[in-house]
C-alpha positions as CSV (number, residue, x, y, z in Angstrom):
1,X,-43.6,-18.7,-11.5
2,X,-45.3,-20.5,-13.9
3,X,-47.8,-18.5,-16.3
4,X,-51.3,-18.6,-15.4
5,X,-54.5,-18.3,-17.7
6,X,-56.0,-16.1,-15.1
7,X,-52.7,-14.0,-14.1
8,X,-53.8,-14.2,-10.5
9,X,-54.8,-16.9,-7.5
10,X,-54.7,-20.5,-9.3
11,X,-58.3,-21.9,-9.0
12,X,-58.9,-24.6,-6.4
13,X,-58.7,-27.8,-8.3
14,X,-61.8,-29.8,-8.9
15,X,-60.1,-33.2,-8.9
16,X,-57.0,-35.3,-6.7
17,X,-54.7,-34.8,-10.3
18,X,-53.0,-32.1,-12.2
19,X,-51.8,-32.9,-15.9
20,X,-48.4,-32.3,-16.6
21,X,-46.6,-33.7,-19.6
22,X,-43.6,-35.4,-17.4
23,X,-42.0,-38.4,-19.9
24,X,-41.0,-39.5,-17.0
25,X,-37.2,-41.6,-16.5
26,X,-38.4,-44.7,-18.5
27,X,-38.7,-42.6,-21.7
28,X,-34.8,-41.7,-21.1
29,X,-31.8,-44.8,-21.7
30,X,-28.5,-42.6,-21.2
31,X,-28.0,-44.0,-17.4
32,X,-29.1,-47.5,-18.6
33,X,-26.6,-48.2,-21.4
34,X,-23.3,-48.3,-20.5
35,X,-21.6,-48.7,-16.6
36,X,-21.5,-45.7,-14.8
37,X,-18.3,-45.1,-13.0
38,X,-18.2,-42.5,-10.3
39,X,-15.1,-40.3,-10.1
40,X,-13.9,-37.7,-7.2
41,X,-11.9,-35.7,-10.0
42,X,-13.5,-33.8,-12.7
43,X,-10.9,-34.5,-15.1
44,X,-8.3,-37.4,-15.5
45,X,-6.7,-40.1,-17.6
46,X,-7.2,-43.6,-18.2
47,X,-5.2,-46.5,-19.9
48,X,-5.7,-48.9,-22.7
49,X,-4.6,-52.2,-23.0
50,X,-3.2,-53.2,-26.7
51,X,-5.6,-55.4,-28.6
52,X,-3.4,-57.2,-30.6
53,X,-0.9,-57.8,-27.9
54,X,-4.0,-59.6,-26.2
55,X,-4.9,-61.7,-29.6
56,X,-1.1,-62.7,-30.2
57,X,-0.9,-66.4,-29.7
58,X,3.0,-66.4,-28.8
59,X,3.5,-69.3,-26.4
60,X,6.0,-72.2,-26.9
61,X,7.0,-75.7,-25.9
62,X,9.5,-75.7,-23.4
63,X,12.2,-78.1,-23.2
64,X,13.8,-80.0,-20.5
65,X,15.8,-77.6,-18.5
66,X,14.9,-74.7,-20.7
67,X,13.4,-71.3,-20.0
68,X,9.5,-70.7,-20.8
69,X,9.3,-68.0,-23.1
70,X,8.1,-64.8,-21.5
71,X,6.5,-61.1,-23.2
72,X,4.8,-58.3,-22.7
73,X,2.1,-55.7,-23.4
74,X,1.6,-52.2,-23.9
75,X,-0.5,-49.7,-22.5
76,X,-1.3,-46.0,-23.7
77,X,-3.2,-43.2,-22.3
78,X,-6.2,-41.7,-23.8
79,X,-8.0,-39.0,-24.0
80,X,-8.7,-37.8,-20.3
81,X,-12.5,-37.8,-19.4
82,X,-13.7,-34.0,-18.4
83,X,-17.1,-34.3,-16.4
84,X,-18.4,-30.6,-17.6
85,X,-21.0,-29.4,-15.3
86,X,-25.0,-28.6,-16.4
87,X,-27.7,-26.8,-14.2
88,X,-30.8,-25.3,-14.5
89,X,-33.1,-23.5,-11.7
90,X,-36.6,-22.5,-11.0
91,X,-37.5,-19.7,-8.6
92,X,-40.0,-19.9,-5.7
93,X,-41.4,-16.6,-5.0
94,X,-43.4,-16.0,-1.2
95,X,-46.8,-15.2,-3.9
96,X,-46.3,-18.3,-5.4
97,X,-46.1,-20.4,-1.8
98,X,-49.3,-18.6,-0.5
99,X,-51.1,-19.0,-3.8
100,X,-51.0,-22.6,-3.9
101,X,-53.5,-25.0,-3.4
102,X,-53.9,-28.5,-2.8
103,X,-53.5,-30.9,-4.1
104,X,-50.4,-28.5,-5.9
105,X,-47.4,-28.1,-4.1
106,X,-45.1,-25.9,-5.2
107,X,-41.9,-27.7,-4.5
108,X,-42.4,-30.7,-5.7
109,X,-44.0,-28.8,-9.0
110,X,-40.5,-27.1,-9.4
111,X,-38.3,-30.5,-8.8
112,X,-40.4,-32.2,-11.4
113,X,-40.0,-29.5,-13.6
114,X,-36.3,-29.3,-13.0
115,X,-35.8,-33.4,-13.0
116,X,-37.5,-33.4,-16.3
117,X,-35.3,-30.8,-17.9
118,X,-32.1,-32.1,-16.8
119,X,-33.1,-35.7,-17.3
120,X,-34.1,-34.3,-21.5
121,X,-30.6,-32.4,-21.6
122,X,-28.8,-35.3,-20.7
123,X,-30.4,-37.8,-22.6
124,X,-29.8,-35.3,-25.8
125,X,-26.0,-35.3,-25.0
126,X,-26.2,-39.1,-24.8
127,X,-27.4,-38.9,-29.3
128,X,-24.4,-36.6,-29.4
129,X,-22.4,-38.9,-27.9
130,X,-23.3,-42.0,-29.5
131,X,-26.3,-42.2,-31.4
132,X,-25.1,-40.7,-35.2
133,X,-22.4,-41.5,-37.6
134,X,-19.1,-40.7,-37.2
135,X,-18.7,-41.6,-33.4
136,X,-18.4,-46.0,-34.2
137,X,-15.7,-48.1,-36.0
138,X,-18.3,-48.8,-38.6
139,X,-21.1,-46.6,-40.3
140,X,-23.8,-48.7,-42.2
141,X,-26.8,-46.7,-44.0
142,X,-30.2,-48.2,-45.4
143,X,-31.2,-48.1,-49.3
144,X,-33.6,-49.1,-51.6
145,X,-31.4,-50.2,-54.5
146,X,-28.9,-52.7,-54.6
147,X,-26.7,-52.8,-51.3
148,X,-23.3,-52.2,-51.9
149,X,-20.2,-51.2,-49.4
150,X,-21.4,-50.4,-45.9
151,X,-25.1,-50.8,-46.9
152,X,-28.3,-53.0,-46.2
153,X,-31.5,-53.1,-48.1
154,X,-33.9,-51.1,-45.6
155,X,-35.9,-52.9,-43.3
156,X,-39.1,-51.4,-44.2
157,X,-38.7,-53.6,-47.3
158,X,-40.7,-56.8,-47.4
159,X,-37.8,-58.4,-48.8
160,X,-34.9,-57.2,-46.7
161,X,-33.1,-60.0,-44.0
162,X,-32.3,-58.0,-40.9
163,X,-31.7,-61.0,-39.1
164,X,-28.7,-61.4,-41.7
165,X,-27.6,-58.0,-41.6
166,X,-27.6,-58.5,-37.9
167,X,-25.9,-61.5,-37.9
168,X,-23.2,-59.9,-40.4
169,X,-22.5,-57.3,-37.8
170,X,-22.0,-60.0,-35.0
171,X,-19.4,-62.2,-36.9
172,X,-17.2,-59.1,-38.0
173,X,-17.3,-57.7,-34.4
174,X,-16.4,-61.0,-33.1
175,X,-13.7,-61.4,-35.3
176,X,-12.0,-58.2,-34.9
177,X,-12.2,-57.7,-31.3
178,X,-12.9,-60.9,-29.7
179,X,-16.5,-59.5,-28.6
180,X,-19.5,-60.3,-29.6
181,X,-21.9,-57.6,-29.4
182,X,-24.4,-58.1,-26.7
183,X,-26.9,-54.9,-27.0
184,X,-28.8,-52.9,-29.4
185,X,-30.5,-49.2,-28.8
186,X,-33.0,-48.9,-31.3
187,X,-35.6,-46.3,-32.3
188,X,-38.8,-46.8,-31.8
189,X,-40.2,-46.6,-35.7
190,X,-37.6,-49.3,-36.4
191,X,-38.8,-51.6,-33.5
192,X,-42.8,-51.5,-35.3
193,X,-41.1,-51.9,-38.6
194,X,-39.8,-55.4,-37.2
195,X,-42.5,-56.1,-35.4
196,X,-44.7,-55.9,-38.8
197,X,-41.8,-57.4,-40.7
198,X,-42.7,-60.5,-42.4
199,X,-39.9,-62.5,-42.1
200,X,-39.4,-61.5,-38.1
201,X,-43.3,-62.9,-37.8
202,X,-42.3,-66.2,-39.9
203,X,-39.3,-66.8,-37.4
204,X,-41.5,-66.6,-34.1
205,X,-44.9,-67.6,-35.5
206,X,-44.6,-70.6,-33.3
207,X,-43.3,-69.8,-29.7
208,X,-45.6,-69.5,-27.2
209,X,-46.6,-66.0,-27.4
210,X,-46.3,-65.8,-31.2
211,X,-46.7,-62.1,-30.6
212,X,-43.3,-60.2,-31.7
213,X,-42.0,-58.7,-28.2
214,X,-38.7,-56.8,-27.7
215,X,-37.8,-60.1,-26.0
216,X,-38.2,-61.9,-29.1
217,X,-36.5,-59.8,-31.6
218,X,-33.4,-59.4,-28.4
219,X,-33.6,-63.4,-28.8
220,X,-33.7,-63.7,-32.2
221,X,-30.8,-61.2,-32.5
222,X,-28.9,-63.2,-30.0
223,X,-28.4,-60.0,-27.6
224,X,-29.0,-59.8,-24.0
225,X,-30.7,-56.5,-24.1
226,X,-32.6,-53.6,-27.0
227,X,-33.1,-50.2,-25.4
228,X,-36.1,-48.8,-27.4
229,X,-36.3,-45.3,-26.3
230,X,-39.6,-43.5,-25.9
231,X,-38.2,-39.7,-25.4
232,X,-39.6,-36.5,-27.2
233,X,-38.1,-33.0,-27.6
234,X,-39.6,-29.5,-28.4
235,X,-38.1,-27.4,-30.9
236,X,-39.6,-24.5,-30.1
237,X,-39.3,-21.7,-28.3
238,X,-41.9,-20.6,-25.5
239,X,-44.8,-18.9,-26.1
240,X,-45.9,-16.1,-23.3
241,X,-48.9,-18.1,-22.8
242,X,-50.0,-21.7,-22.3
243,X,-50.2,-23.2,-25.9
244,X,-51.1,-26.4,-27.0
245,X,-49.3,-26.4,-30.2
246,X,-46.9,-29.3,-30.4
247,X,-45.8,-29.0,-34.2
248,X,-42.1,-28.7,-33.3
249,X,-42.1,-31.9,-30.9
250,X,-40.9,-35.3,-31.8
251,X,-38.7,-38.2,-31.3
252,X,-35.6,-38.0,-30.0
253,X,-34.5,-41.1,-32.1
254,X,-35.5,-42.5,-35.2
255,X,-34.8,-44.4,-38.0
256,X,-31.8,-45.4,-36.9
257,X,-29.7,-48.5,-34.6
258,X,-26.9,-49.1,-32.6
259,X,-25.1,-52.4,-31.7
260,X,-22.2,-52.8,-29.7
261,X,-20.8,-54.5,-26.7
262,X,-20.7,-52.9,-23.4
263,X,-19.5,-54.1,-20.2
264,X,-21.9,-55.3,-17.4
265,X,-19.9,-53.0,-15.1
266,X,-16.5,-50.9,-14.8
267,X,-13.3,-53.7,-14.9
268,X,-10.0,-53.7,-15.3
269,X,-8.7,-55.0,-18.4
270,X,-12.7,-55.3,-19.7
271,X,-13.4,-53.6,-22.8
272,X,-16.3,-51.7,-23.3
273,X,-18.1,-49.4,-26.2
274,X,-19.1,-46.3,-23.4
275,X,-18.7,-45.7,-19.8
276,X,-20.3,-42.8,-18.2
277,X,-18.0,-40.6,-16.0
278,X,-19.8,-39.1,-12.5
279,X,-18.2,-36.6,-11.3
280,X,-19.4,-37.1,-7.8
281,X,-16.6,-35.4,-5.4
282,X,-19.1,-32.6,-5.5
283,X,-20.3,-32.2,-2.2
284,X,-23.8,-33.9,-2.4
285,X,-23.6,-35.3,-5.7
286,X,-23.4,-39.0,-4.9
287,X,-25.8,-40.6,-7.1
288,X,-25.8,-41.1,-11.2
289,X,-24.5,-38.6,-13.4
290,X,-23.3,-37.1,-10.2
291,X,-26.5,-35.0,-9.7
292,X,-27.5,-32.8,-7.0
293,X,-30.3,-30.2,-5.9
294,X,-29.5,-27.0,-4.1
295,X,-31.6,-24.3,-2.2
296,X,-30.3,-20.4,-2.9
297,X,-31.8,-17.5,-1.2
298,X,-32.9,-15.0,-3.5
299,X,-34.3,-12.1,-2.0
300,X,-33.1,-9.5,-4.2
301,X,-35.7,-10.6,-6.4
302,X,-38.5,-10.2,-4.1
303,X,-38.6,-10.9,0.3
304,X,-38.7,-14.5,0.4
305,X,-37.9,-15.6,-2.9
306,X,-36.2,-18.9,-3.2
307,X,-34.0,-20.5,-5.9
308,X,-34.0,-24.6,-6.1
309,X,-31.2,-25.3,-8.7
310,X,-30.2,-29.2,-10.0
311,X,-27.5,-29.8,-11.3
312,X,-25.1,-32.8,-12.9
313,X,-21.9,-33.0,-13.8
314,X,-20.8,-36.2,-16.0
315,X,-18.8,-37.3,-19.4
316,X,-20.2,-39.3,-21.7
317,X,-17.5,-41.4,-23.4
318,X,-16.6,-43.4,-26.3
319,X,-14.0,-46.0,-25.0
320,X,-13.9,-48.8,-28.2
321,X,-14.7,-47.1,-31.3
322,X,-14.5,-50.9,-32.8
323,X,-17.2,-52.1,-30.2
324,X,-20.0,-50.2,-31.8
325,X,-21.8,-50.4,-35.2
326,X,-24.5,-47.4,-36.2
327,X,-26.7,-47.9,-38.4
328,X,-28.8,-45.0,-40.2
329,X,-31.6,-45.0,-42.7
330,X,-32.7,-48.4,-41.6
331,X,-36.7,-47.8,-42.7
């Protein structure tokens, strides 16, 4: 039951709204990404093709009477996918039912509530996942000195060229697995550096709009799509009572950029950076992220009492380590 100012009957509301802070599934890009592929197993393996065997250019003339000349390629396993399972429930108690008024309603208060949590928990496993170093074929990090290695001259610098650096990242992609990379996830704080970037205003200073859109800087970066995602998170802990003290909440991403190439859906023999595994042989778990809602009777803690509990089970998983390029430090 959620805590009350008052401790007692909730106040008939004044007004057709109530305020809750619910980001809401736009804010969220970890079911937008990369093709969902729903499985009836929780666990299993799957098979990759060889990439060079693919890029070997091995055929022959053929002579009069002759035989062609013929190969093969190889497949390995990898590492199976494991869809581990993540819940979280909110109790209904027969007080809490009577003590509602309109225009609150207690159930869909509590699947909100729950919606939004699991929607934040999964979207944090998706940054574990992919969003940090370590997880891609290539690392890249910003700096304000010369760039040397695996670094770029930060794009909060008046002088920098991500266009270039972009462009960089395409031809080396391109020319080591036959993909050009055709999305970006980028942070929002990097997005309004570029938008106030002079040389990004110089390029589009005289299209139409000659406003710098996400549309322009995906065109300009010759990729079909940038996810700029808009979720916060809460460091803290809860307080016993309401609190409006937000000093431990902020972005979920910043200052940093992904690029890659991802399938437009599952294939055969179509490589990919991600897929998302859905485990959704669960009985009632047939949409995304194999997700489901449940009622449990709970009267032994109180007559009445009842449990709504959501829950998802899904793997978030790297496919093509060489299909993805992060980028830290960037402003």
């Amino acid at each position: 039951m959620p805590q009350l100012a008052n401790l007692g009957h909730i106040d008939r509301a004044l007004t057709n709204i109530s305020v809750a802070y619910q980001q809401g599934a736009n804010a969220f890009i970890a079911d937008k990404v990369f093709p969902i592929i729903p499985v009836q197993k929780r666990s299993d393996i799957y098979f990759q093709y060889s990439k060079e065997d693919m890029f070997r250019d091995e055929v022959q003339e053929r002579g009069r009477g002759a035989e062609s000349a013929g190969g093969n390629f190889n497949v390995t396993t990898k590492d199976p996918y494991y869809c581990r399972k993540y819940a979280y429930h909110y109790d209904i108690t027969q007080e809490e039912r009577v003590n509602y008024d309109a225009p609150l309603n207690v159930e869909r208060d509590a699947v909100n509530w729950l919606s939004n949590k699991m929607l934040l928990n999964r979207e944090m496993h998706f940054v574990d996942a992919f969003f940090k170093p370590g997880v891609w074929g290539k690392d890249m990090t910003g700096t304000t000195g010369t760039p040397s290695g695996a670094q770029f001259k930060k794009w909060s610098d008046p002088t920098s060229d991500p266009v270039n650096v972009v462009n960089n990242v395409m031809l080396d992609m391109a020319n080591s697995t036959g993909k050009k990379p055709n999305f970006m996830i980028m942070s929002p704080d990097v997005f309004y550096a570029l938008k106030n970037h002079e040389d990004i205003i110089d390029r589009i200073k005289y299209t139409q709009k000659g406003i710098v859109t996400i549309d322009l800087i995906a065109s300009l970066f010759e990729v079909d799509q940038i996810y700029i995602p808009w979720g916060v998170i809460n460091d803290g802990k809860q307080t016993p009572n309401y609190s409006e003290n937000n000093d431990n909440t902020h972005f979920i991403y910043k200052n940093k950029v992904l690029i890659g190439y991802r399938a437009q859906r599952p294939s055969l023999m179509e490589p990919t950076a991600g897929y998302i595994f859905a485990w959704t042989g669960l009985e009632g778990a047939n949409n995304a992220y194999g997700s489901r809602i449940t009622r449990i009777k709970m009267d032994a803690l109180g007559l009445g009492t009842e449990r709504l509990e959501m829950e998802s089970a899904y793997d978030q998983k790297v496919i093509c380590k060489d299909m993805g390029v992060f980028m830290s430090d960037v402003i």
